[in-house]
C-alpha positions in Angstrom: 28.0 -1.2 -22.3 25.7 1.1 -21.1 27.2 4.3 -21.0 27.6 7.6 -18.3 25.9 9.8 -20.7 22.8 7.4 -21.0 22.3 6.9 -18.0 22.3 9.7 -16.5 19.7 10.9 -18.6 16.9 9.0 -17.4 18.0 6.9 -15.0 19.1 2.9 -15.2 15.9 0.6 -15.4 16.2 -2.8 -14.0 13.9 -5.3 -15.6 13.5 -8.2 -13.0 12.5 -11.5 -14.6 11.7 -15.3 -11.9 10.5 -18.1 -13.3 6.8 -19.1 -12.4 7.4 -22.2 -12.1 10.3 -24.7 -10.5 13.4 -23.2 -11.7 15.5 -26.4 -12.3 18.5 -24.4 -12.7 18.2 -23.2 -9.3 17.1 -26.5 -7.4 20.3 -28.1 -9.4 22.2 -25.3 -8.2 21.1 -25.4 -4.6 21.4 -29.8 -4.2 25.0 -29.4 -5.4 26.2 -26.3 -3.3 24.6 -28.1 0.2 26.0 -31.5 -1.3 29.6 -30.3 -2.0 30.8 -26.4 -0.6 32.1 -25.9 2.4 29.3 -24.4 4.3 26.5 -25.8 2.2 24.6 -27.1 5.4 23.3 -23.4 6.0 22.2 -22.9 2.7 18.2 -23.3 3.5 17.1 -21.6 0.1 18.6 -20.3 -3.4 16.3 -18.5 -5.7 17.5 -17.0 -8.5 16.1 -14.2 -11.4 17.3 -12.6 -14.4 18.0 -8.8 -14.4 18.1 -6.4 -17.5 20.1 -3.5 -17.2 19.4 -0.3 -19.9 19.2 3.5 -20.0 16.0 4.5 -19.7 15.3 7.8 -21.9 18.1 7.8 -23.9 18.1 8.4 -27.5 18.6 5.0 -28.9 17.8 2.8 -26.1 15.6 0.2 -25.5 12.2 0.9 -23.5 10.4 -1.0 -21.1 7.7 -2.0 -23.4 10.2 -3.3 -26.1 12.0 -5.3 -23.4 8.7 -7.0 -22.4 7.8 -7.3 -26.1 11.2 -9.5 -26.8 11.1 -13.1 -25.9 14.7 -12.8 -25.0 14.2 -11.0 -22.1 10.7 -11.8 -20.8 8.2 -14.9 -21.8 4.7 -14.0 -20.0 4.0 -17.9 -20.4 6.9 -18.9 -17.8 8.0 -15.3 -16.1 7.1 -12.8 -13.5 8.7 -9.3 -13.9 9.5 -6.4 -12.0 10.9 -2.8 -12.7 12.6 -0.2 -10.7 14.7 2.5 -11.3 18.6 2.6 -10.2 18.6 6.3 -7.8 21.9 6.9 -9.5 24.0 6.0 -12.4 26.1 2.7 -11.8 29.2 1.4 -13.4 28.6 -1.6 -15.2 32.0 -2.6 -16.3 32.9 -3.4 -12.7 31.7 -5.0 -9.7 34.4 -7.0 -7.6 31.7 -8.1 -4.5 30.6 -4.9 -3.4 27.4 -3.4 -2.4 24.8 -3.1 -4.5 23.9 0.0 -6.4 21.7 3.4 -4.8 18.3 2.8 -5.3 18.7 -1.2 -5.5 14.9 -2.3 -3.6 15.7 -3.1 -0.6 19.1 -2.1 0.1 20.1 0.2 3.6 20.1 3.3 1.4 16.4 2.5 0.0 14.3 3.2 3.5 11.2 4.8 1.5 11.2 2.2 -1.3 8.5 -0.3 0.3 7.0 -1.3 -3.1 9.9 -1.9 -4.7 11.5 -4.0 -2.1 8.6 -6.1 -1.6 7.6 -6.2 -5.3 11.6 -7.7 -5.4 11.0 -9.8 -2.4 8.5 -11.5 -4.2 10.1 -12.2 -7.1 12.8 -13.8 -5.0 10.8 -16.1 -2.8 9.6 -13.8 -0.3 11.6 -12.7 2.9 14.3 -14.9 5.4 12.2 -16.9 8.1 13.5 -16.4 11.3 17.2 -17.1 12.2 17.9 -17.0 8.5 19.0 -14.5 5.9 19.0 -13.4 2.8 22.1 -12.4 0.4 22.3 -11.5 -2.8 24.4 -12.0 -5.4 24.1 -10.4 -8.7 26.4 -11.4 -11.5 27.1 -10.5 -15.4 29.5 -11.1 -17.9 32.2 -8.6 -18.6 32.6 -6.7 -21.4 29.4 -6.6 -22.7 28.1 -4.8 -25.3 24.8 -2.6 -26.4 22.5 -0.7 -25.2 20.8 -3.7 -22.3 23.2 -5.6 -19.5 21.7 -8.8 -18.7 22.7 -11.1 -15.4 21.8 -12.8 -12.8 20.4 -12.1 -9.9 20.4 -15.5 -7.1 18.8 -14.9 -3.3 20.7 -17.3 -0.6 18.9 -18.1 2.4 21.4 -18.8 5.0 21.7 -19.7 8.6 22.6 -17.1 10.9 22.6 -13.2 10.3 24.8 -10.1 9.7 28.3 -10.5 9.1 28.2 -14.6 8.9 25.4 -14.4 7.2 27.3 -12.4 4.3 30.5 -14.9 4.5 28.5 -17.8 3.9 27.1 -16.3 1.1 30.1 -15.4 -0.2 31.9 -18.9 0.6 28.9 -20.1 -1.1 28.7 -18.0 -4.3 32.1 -16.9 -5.1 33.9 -19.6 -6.9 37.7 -19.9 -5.5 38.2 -23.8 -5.7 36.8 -27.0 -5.7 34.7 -26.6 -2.7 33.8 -23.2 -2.4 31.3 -21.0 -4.5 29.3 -21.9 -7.3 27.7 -18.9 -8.9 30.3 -16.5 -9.6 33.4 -16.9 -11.9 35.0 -13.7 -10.6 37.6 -14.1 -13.8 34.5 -13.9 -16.2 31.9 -12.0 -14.3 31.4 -8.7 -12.4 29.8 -9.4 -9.2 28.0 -7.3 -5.9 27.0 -9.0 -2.9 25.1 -7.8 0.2 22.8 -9.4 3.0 20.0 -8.6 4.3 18.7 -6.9 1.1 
């Protein structure tokens, strides 16, 4: 788990991995959550990346380069990546649904980021069309250990805006039975949600 003290002494780095080509994972994902969950017939999109969580600076911990350099988190043959820089240290032993981190591209605090959020945007599809929008989901496992926290990141691209917009994702993503959510064991996983990122 990364820890306070790393952190904060460079800043976290997200490494932001999509798949070049037709993620399968996510077209399987998407066919069963419009087939099945309640409110799968405003699911119009879902996109989904890795991220990579890890201390940048600290004594000890990985840097960008050796991330790129490991197949395990980055294959130039089938990936796209992006990096950014968390604005302040986050708390990766948690995450019950909230928003996401300062700094996050994109996010309401991150006005004067326009690189970053497009450079996310297009790892994740590009922007909502009209009348639609776009929640994210980012979820990890628990408990994990050393100096990098891996997850996923998923983009849903939902009917409506604001407030529905955000329950349907979370109907959508959260699983709490049967027919509702699909992406998120919140038993297993930590987990931040937040629409119109």
């Amino acid at each position: 788990m990364l820890s306070d003290r790393e952190v904060q002494s460079g800043g976290t780095g997200i490494l932001v991995t999509a798949h070049k080509g037709v993620d399968l994972h996510a077209a399987t994902a998407r066919r069963v959550m419009c087939d099945r969950l309640q409110g799968g017939e405003r699911l119009a999109e879902l996109r989904r990346c890795e991220f990579h969580a890890f201390a940048q600076g600290a004594p000890g911990a990985p840097r960008l380069d050796e991330l790129l350099a490991t197949g395990r988190y980055y294959n130039p043959n089938k990936h796209r990546y992006g990096h950014f820089t968390l604005a302040v240290p986050f708390a990766w032993d948690a995450g019950e649904g909230g928003n996401f981190p300062a700094g996050w591209p994109g996010g309401a605090d991150d006005p004067g980021r326009a690189d970053a959020r497009a450079g996310l945007a297009a790892l994740l599809g590009g922007p909502a069309p009209a009348g639609y929008a776009a929640v994210d989901v980012a979820a990890w496992a628990r408990g994990q250990q050393g100096p990098v926290v891996s997850g996923t990141l998923w983009r849903l691209v939902v009917r409506g805006e604001g407030e529905a917009a955000l329950a349907t994702g979370r109907l959508l993503a959260v699983a709490r039975g049967g027919r509702e959510g699909l992406l998120v064991n919140p038993h297993m996983e930590c987990w931040l949600l937040a629409a119109g990122v």
